[in-house]
C-alpha positions as CSV (number, residue, x, y, z in Angstrom):
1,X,17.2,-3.7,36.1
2,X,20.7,-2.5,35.5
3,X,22.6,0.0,33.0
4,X,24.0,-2.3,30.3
5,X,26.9,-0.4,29.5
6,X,28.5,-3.3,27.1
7,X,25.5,-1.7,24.7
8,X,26.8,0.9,21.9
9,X,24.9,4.0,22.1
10,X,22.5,5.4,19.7
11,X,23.2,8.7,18.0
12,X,19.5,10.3,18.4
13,X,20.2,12.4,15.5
14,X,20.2,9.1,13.9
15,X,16.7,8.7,14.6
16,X,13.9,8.9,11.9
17,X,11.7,12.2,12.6
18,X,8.8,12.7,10.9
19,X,7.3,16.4,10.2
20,X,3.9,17.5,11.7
21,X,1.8,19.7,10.6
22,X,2.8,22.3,12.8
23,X,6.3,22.0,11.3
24,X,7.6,20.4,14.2
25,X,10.1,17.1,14.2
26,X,9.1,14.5,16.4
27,X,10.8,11.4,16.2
28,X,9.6,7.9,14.9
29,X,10.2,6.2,18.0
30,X,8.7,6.6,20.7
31,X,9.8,4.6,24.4
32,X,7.0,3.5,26.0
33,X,5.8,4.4,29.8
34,X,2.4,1.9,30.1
35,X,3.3,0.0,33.0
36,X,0.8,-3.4,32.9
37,X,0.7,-5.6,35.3
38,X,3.7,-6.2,36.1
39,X,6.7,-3.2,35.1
40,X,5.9,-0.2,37.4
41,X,8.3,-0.7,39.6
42,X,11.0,-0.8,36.7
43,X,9.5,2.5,35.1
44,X,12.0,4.7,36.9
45,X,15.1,2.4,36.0
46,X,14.0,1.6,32.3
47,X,13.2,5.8,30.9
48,X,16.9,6.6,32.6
49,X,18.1,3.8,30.5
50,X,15.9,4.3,27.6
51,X,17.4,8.2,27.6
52,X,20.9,7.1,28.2
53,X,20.5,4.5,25.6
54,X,19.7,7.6,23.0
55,X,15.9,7.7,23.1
56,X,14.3,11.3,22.7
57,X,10.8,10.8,22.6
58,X,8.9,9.4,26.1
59,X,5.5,8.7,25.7
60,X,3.2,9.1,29.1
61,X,-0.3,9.4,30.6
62,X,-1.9,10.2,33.4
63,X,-3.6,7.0,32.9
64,X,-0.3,5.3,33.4
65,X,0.2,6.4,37.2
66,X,3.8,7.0,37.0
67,X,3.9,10.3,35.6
68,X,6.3,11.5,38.7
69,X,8.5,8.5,37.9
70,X,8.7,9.6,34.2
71,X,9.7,13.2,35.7
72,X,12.2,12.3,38.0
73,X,14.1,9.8,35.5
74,X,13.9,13.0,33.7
75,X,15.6,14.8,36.0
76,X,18.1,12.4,37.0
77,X,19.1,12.2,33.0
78,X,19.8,15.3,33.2
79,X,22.0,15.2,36.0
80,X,24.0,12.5,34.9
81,X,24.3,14.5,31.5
82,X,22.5,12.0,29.0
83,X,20.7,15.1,28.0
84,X,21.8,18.4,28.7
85,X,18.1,19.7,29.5
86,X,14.5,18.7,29.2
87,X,14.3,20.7,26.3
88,X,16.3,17.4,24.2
89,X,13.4,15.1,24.8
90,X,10.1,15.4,22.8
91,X,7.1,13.8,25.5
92,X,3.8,13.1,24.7
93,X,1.4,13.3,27.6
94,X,-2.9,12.4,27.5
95,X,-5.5,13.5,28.9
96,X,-7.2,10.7,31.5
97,X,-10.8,10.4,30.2
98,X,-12.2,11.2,34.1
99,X,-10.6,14.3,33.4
100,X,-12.7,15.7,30.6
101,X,-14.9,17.8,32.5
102,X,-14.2,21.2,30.8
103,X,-13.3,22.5,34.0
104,X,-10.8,19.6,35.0
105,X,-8.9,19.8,31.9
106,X,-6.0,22.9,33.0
107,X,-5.8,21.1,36.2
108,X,-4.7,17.7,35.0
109,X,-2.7,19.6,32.1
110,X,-0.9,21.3,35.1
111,X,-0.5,18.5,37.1
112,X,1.2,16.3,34.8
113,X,3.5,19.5,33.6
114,X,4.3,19.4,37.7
115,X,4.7,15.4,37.6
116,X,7.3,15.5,34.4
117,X,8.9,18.4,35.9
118,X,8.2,20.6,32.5
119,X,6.7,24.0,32.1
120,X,5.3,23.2,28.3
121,X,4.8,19.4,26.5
122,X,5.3,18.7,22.9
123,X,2.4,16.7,22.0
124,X,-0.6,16.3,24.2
125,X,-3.7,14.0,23.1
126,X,-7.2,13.0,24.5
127,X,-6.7,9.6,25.3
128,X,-10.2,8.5,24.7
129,X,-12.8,10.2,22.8
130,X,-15.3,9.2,25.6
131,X,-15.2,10.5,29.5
132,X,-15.4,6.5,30.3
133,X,-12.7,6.3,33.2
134,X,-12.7,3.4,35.0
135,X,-10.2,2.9,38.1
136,X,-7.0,1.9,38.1
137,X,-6.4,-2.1,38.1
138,X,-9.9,-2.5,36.4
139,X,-10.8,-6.1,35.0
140,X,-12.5,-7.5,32.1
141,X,-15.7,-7.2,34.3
142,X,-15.7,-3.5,35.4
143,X,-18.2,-1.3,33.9
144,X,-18.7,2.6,34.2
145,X,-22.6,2.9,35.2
146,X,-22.0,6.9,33.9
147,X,-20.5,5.4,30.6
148,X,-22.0,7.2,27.4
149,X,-20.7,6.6,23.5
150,X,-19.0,9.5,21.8
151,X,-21.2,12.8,22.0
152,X,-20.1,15.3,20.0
153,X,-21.0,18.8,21.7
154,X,-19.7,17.5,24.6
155,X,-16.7,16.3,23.4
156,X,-15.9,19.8,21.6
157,X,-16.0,21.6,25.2
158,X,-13.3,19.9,26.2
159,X,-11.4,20.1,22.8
160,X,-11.9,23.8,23.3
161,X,-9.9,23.7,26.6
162,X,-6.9,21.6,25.1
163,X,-6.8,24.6,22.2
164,X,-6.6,27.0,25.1
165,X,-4.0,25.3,26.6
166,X,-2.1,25.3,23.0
167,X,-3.1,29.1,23.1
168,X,-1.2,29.4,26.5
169,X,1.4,28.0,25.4
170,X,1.5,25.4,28.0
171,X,0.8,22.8,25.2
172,X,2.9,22.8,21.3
173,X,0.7,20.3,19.7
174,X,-2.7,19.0,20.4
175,X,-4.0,16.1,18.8
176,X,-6.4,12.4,19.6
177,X,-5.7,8.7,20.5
178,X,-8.3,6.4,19.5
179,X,-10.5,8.4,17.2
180,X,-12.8,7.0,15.2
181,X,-13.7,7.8,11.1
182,X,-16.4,9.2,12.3
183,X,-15.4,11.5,15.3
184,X,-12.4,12.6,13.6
185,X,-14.9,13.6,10.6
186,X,-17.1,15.7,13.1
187,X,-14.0,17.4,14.7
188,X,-12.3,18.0,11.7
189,X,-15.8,19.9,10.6
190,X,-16.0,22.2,13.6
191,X,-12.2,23.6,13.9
192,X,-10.4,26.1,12.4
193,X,-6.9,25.3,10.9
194,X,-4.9,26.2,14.1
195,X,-7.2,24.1,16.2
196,X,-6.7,20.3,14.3
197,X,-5.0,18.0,15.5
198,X,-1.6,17.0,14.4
199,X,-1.4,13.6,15.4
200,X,-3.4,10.6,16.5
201,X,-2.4,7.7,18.2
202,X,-3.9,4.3,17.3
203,X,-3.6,0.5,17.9
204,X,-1.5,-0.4,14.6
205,X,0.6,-3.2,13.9
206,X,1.2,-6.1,11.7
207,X,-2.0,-8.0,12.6
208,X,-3.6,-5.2,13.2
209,X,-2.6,-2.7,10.4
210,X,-5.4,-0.1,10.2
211,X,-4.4,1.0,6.6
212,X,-7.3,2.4,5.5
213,X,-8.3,4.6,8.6
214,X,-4.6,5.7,8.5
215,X,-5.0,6.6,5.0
216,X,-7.9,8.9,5.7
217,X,-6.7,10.2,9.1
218,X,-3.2,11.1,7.1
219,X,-5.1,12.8,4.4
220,X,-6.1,15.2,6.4
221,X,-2.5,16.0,7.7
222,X,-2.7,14.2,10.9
223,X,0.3,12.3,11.7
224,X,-0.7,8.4,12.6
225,X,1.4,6.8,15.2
226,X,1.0,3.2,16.3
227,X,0.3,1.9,20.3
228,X,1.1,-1.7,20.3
229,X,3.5,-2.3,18.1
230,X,4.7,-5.4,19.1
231,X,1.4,-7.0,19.9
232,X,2.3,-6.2,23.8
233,X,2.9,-9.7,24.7
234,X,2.9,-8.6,28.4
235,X,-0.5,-6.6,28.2
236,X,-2.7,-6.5,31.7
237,X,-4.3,-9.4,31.7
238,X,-8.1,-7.8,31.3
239,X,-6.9,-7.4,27.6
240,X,-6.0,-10.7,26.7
241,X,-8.5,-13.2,25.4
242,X,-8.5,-16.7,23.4
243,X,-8.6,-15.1,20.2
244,X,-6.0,-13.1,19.8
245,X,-2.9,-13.9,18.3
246,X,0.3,-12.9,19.2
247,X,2.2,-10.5,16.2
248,X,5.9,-12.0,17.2
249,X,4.8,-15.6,16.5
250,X,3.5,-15.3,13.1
251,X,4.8,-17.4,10.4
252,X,6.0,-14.3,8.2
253,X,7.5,-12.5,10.8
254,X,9.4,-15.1,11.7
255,X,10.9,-16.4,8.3
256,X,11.7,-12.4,7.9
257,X,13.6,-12.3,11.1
258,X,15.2,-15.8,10.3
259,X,16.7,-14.2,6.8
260,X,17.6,-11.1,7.9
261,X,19.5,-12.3,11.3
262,X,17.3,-9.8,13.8
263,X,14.4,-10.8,16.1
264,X,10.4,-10.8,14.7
265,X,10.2,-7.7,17.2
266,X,12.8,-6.1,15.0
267,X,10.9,-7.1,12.2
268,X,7.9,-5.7,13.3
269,X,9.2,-2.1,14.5
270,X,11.3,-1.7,11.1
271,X,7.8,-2.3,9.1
272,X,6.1,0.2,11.5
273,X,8.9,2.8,10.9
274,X,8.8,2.1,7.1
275,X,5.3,1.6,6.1
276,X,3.3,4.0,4.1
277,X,6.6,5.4,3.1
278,X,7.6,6.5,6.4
279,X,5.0,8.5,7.4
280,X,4.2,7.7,11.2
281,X,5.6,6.6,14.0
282,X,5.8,3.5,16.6
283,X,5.5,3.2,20.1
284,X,7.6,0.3,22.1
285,X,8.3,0.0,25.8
286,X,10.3,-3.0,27.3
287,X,12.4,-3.1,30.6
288,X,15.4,-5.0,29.2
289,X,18.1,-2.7,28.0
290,X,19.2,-4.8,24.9
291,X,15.7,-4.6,23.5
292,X,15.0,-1.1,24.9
293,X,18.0,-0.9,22.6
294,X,16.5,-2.7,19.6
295,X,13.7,-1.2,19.6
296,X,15.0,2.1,19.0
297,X,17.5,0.8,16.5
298,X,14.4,0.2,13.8
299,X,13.6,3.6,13.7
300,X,17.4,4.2,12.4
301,X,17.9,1.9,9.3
302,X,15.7,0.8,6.3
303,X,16.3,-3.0,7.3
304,X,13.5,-4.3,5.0
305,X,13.3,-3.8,1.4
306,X,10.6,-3.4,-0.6
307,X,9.3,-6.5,-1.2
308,X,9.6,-7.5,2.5
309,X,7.5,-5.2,3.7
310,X,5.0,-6.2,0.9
311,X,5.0,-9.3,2.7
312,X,4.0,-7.8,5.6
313,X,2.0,-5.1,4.3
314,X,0.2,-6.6,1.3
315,X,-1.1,-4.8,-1.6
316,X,-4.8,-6.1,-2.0
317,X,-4.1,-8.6,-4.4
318,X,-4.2,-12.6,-4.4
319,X,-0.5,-13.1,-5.3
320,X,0.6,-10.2,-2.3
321,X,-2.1,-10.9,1.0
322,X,0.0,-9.6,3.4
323,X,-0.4,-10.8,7.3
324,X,-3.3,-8.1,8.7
325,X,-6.0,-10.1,10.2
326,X,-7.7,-7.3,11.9
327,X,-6.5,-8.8,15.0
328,X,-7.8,-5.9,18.0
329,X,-6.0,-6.6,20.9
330,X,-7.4,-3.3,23.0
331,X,-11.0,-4.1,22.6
332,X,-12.2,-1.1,25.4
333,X,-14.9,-3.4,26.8
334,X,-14.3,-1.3,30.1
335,X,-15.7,1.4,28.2
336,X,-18.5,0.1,27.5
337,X,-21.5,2.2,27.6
338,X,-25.2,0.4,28.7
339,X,-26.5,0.9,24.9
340,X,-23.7,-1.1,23.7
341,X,-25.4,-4.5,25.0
342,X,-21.9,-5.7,26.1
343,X,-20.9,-5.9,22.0
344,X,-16.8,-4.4,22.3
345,X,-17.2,-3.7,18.9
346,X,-19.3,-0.4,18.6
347,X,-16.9,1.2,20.0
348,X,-15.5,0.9,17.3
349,X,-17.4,1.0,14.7
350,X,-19.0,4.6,14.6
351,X,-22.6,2.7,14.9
352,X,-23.1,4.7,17.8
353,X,-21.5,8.2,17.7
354,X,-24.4,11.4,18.5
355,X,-23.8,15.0,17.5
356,X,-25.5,16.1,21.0
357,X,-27.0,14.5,24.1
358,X,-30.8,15.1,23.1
359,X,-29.7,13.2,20.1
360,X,-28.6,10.7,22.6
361,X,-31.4,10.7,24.7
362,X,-33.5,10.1,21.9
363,X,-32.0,7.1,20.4
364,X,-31.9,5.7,24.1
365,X,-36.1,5.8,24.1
366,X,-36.2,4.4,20.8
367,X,-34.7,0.8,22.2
């Protein structure tokens, strides 16, 4: 891809922040670094863009495998003065899940600082609340044979590295991608103010809403920010089956978009930066600069009024349904752990979460 200079840059100050509970602003937006199938090789291209474009907020993973990209579109930013330093952008990094071994945890912490060509990261989550890696490229069919659900004791060691990192100040906020009700519950029981998390990341949006859990999650004065956003049209292909349905053709969407003279992926980042009186945040990633450029636009305007995002949103009541259909489009059935029986769904549904691995071990001999 190509600079698109014919584009009007975006004042970043511009840009919707939201407070954590550290105090800190991050904003709304956040540009996207997940590669699929198909986009690594336009990684490198598409961040310089994204940053010249007025962006300030990358989101990256180890997971993603392009973490030295990221870092050296970075860098090159920098050079060509879109930013003055690294200090302008606000990055979110994760831990991998193979790298939750207590002991692996500063390693891969340092190694992605290294990668992004940082000394200290703004927001850095556990990707996973599982040590369920599987390799890079992975299908439908791949399955961990060391796979095990959510055990709490064990999960807590390596929570206890990432507030050790926060301590060393490698780290300014530490917070979860993925959690479940009932893990957040249990780590929210075991930590001490300074070691909550102030953020987690979560599959949201408009099929796929997750009010409720958002609700509870934000109660607690953890920011909610939402993966997916768009429906991620061009996800790998291991997460795409017949029953999905695709966010940006929905019938609602669409009439919005039709009214207001803007694209249904307008439509849908303007609810995500709107909703819940604009309390969380959105993640988008394309490779095209005009919607690279889009995309961050809906984190700059209130484009839908109140009434439009009850049509999206709902309100519980016949006469105002809204458009969530609880349509999961990152089922995890990579993740999936032998006592599962192949059923995608307890990961997510807390059906299967253990305080200890005796407490494991025993439910395993009582099958």
């Amino acid at each position: 891809m190509t600079l698109d200079t014919s584009l009007k840059l975006i004042d970043p100050e511009s840009v919707r922040k939201v407070r954590l509970s550290s105090d800190v602003a991050m904003p709304v937006a956040a540009f996207g670094t997940f590669h699929s199938d198909w986009a690594q090789e336009h990684m490198y291209q598409a961040t310089l863009e994204a940053i010249r474009l007025g962006w300030r907020h990358l989101d990256t993973a180890r997971a993603y495998e392009n973490e030295a990209l990221i870092g050296a579109a970075i860098k090159e930013s920098v050079r060509l003065g879109y930013i003055s330093s690294v200090e302008d952008l606000f990055i979110t990094g994760k831990l991998w899940n193979g790298h939750m071994n207590p002991k692996d945890v500063l390693p891969a912490l340092e190694g992605t600082l290294t990668a992004l060509g940082i000394n200290q990261i703004d927001m850095y989550l556990n990707h996973w609340p599982w040590p369920n890696a599987h390799v890079h490229g992975a299908g439908t069919e791949f399955r961990n044979s060391d796979a095990v659900p959510y055990i709490h004791e064990e999960f807590m060691e390596t929570w206890e590295e990432l507030c050790n990192a926060k301590r060393a100040g490698k780290v300014v906020d530490i917070g979860t991608s993925n959690h479940t009700a009932a893990c957040m519950k249990l780590l929210l029981r075991d930590v001490g103010i300074t070691e909550r998390p102030s953020c987690n990341q979560m599959e949201m949006h408009p099929l796929m809403q997750q009010t409720a859990l958002r609700r509870e999650f934000e109660s607690e004065n953890i920011l909610c920010t939402g993966y997916m956003a768009l429906g991620s049209p061009n996800r790998p292909a291991r997460d795409r089956f017949d029953e999905h349905l695709s966010d940006l053709d929905n019938a609602t969407l669409c009439d919005l978009a039709s009214e207001l003279g803007v694209s249904p992926a307008r439509i849908a980042l303007n609810w995500a930066a709107q909703r819940e009186n604009g309390s969380g945040g959105y993640v988008a990633m394309s490779t095209t600069p005009k919607r690279i450029h889009e995309n961050l636009l809906a984190a700059t305007d209130d484009l839908l009024s109140p009434a439009q995002l009850l049509r999206i949103s709902g309100d519980g009541s016949e006469e105002n349904p809204g458009i969530d259909m609880d349509n999961r489009l990152i089922w995890g059935q990579v993740f999936l752990w032998p006592e599962a029986a192949g059923d995608w769904k307890v990961l997510w549904n807390d059906s299967q979460v253990f305080e200890s691995r005796s407490e494991y071990d025993q439910f395993k001999l009582s099958l």
